[in-house]
N, C-alpha and C positions, 0 to 999 in steps of 0.2 A: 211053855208058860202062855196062857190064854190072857186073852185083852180082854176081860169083863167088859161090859156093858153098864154103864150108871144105871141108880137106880130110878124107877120110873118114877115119872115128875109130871105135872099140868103138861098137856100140849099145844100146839101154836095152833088156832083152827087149819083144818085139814086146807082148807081153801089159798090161804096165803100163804102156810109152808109150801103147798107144791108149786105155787106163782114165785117163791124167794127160788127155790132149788131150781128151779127150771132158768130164771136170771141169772143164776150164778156168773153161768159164762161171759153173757155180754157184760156185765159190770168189771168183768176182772180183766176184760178189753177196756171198759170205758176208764176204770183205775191207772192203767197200765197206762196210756196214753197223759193222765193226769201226773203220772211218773216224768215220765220224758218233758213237759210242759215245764215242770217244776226244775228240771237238771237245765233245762235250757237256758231258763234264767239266773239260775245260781252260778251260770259258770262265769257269768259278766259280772267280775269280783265287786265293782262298784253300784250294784243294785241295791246293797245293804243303806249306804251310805247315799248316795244320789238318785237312786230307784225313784219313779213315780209311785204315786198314790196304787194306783193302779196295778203297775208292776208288782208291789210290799205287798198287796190285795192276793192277786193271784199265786204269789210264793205262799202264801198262807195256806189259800185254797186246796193248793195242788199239794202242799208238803202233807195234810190229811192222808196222804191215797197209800202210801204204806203203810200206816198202819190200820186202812181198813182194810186191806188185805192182809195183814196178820190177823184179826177180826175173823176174817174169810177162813182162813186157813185153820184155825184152833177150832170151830164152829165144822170141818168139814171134819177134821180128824175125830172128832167124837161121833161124828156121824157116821163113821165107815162099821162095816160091820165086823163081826170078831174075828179077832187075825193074833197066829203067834204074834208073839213079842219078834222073835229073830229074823221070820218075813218080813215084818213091817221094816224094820230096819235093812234090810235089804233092798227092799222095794222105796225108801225114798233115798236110801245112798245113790239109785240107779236115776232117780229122779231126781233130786237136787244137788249132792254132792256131787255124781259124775259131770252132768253139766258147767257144775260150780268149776272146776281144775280146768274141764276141754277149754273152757271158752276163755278164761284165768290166763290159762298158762299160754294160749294163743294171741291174747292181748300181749301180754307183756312182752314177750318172744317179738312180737309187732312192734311194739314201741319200741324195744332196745334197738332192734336192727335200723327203724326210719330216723333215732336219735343219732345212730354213731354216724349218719350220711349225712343228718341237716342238721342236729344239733340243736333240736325244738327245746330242751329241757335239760342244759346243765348239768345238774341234780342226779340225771337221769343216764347219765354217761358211763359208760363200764367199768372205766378207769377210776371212778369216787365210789363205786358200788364195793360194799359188802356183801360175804354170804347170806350175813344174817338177812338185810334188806332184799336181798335175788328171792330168797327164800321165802320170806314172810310175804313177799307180792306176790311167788305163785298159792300159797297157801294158807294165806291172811290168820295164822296160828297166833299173832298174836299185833293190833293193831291192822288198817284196813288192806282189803286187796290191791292187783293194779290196775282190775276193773272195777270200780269204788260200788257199785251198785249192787255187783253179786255179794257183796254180804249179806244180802239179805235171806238167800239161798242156805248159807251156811248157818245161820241165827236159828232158822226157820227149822233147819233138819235137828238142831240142838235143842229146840223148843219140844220137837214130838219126840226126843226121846225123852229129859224129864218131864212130860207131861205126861207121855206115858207111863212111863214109870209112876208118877203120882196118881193116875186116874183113878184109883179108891181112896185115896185121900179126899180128890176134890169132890168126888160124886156126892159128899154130901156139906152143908152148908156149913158146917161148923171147919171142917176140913178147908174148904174152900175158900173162906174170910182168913186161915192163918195162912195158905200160900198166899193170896191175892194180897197180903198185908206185907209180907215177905217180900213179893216182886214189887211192889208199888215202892218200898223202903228202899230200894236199888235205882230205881228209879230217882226217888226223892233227894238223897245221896248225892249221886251220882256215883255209884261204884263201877261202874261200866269202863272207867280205864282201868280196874283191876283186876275184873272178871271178865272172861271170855265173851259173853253176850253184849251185845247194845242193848238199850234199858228199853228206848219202845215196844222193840216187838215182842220182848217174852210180856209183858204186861197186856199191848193189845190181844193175844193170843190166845193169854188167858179170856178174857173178855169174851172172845169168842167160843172158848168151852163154856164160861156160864151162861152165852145165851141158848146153847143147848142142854145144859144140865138146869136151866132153870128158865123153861119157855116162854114165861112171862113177860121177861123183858125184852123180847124179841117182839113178841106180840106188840110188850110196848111202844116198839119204838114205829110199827106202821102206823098207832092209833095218835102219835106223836109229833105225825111228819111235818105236820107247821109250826107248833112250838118250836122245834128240834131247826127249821128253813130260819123260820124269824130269832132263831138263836144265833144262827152262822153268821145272818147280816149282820148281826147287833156285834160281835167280838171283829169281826175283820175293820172296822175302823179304827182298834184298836192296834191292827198290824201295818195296817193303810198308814195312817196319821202318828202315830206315835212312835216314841223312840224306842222300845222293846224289839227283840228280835230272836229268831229261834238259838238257841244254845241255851245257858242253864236254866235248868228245871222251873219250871215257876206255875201257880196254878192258874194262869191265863195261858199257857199252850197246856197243859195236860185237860184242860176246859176244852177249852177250841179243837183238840182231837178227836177227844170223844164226845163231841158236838157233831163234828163232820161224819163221824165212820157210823152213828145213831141216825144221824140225816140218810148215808147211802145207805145202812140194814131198811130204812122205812120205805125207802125208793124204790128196794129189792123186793118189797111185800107187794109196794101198790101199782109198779106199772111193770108190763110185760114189753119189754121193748122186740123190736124184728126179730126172724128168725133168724135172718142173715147176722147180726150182729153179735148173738149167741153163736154163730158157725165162727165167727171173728175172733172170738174169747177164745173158744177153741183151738180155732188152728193157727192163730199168730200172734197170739196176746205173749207166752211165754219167750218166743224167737225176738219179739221183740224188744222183751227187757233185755235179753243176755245181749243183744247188739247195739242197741242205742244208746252207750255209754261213745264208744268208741267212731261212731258214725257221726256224734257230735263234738267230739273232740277232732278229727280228721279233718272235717267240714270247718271249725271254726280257723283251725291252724291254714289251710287253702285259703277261704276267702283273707283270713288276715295276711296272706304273703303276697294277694291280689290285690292290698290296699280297698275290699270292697269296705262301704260302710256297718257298721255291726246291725241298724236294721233288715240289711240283707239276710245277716245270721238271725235275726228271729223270727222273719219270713220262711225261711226256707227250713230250721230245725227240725222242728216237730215232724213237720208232713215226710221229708226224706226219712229221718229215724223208723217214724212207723213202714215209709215205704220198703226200707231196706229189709227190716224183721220181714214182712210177708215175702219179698222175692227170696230170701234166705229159707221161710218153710216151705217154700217150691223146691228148691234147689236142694232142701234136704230131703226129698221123697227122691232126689236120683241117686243116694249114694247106698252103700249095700248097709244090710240089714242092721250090724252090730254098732256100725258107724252113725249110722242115722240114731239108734237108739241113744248112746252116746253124745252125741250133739244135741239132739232134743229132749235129754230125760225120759224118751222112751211116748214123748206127745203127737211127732211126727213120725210114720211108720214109710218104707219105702212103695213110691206108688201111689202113695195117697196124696193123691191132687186136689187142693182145696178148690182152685178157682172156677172150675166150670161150676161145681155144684153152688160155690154162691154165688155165681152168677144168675144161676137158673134160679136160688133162694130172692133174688133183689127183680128178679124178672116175674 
């Protein structure tokens, strides 16, 4: 079974599609890091409640960056060129799914054994565990993983296969308003404790097929980029200052999302940032989602048995989390072929040494 191609549509001028595609990479570094930013502060359970201005600001900001990488991601899958159905699907089980388990089932495997020795986590002790729960953390089949963040990996692989499957559906606009009406209803809902998926990303995703199946609004959104800036400031005082906060659905976050992920498509069009940073999105943007859950969890449970003050912890998160993902895409170019593919979904290849070359890119 062959993946058609949509039918042809207006296109983005030649100029600023090839300035977005050629960004891709350093954005889904600079997203990726807005990831980490955002866990770092979420995990300081009372930022909800006694958080700064400031602090409520930036959870705002940063909580944007997943779903503009579903955006990203539904937006590249239409873009790919025509591919079986049963390739394709092979090819991101080897890219998100296998990833999704190595690193899954390594976390948790981690945790049980540091819990039965120090006891960080109760809850988490062998002796209260069920199968069902052993089970469901390495395989998140039903409620979250034990690395909370790889769900996204697992949504994401579930996304292109029904979208695949729908791509003659959506290719054309009548088709596309009854899914987009569809996902948004799950969304609006909240069906997502019911069904398999979380409700953002198959919804951003889609999003991002229609800015390819309907070029316009991609075009839109560079022609947009300061309505779109002076939109973001205008709702974040809303998260800053006000008593609302992320959980149910409401049309000031589904506002405020696709405010943020329309701000980075028009950022994508208008500036071309280094080349080094595009080699960054490359070779350690992914290493570094699938480790930075863990590196901050590790890190907060140490300084907190050091008695350090928690602004140490938000000093020091971010920058170690990103540092660790990069010495991890080193350290995966030494292990042999099948295993490195495995570990990096097939992003880091054995031998291939990021750092001299962006070295010499920053030099």
């Amino acid at each position: 079974m062959k993946i058609a191609p949509p039918h042809p549509a207006p296109r983005v001028p030649a100029r600023a599609s090839a300035t977005f595609s050629a960004n891709l990479d350093a954005w889904r570094f600079i997203l990726i890091v807005l990831v980490v930013l955002n866990h770092v502060l979420i995990m300081q359970e009372d930022v909800r409640v006694e958080g700064s201005a400031l602090e409520r600001g930036i959870v705002a900001l940063t909580r944007a960056a997943v779903p503009a990488l579903s955006v990203l991601s539904g937006y590249l899958l239409v873009s790919s060129r025509r591919i079986e159905l049963l390739d394709l699907v092979g090819r991101k089980a080897r890219s998100l799914i296998l990833p999704f388990l190595v690193w899954n089932t390594a976390a948790v495997l981690l945790l049980l054994v540091a819990n039965e020795i120090w006891h960080f986590w109760p809850e988490w002790d062998l002796a209260r565990q069920s199968t069902y729960r052993l089970v469901n953390s390495l395989t998140a089949f039903h409620g979250a993983p034990g690395n909370a963040p790889l769900y996204f990996l697992r949504d994401l692989f579930l996304c292109v296969l029904a979208f695949t499957l729908l791509r003659r559906v959506v290719a054309s606009a009548g088709g596309y308003t009854v899914v987009f009406a569809v996902v948004l209803a799950n969304y609006v809902l909240g069906f997502d404790g019911r069904i398999i998926l979380r409700d953002t990303i198959p919804l951003f995703f889609l999003v991002g097929i229609g800015l390819h199946l309907f070029p316009g609004a991609l075009a839109a959104c560079a022609r947009w980029t300061l309505p779109l800036a002076l939109g973001a400031l205008a709702v974040l005082p809303a998260w800053a200052f006000g008593s609302t906060w992320w959980g149910d659905p409401s049309l000031l976050e589904i506002g405020t999302l696709v405010v943020f992920a329309g701000l980075v498509l028009g950022l994508a069009q208008r500036l071309r940032p280094e080349a080094w940073l595009s080699d960054w999105g490359r070779g350690y943007s992914f290493m570094i989602f699938l480790s930075h859950w863990w590196t901050l969890r590790f890190l907060d449970l140490g300084l907190r048995a050091m008695g350090a003050p928690e602004a140490v912890f938000d000093a020091l998160a971010a920058p170690l989390a990103v540092l660790v993902g990069i010495v991890l895409a080193q350290l995966v170019t030494l292990l042999p072929g099948s295993v490195a593919a495995a570990v990096s979904g097939g992003r880091v290849a054995p031998g291939r040494v990021w750092w001299p070359r962006l070295h010499e890119a920053r030099s």
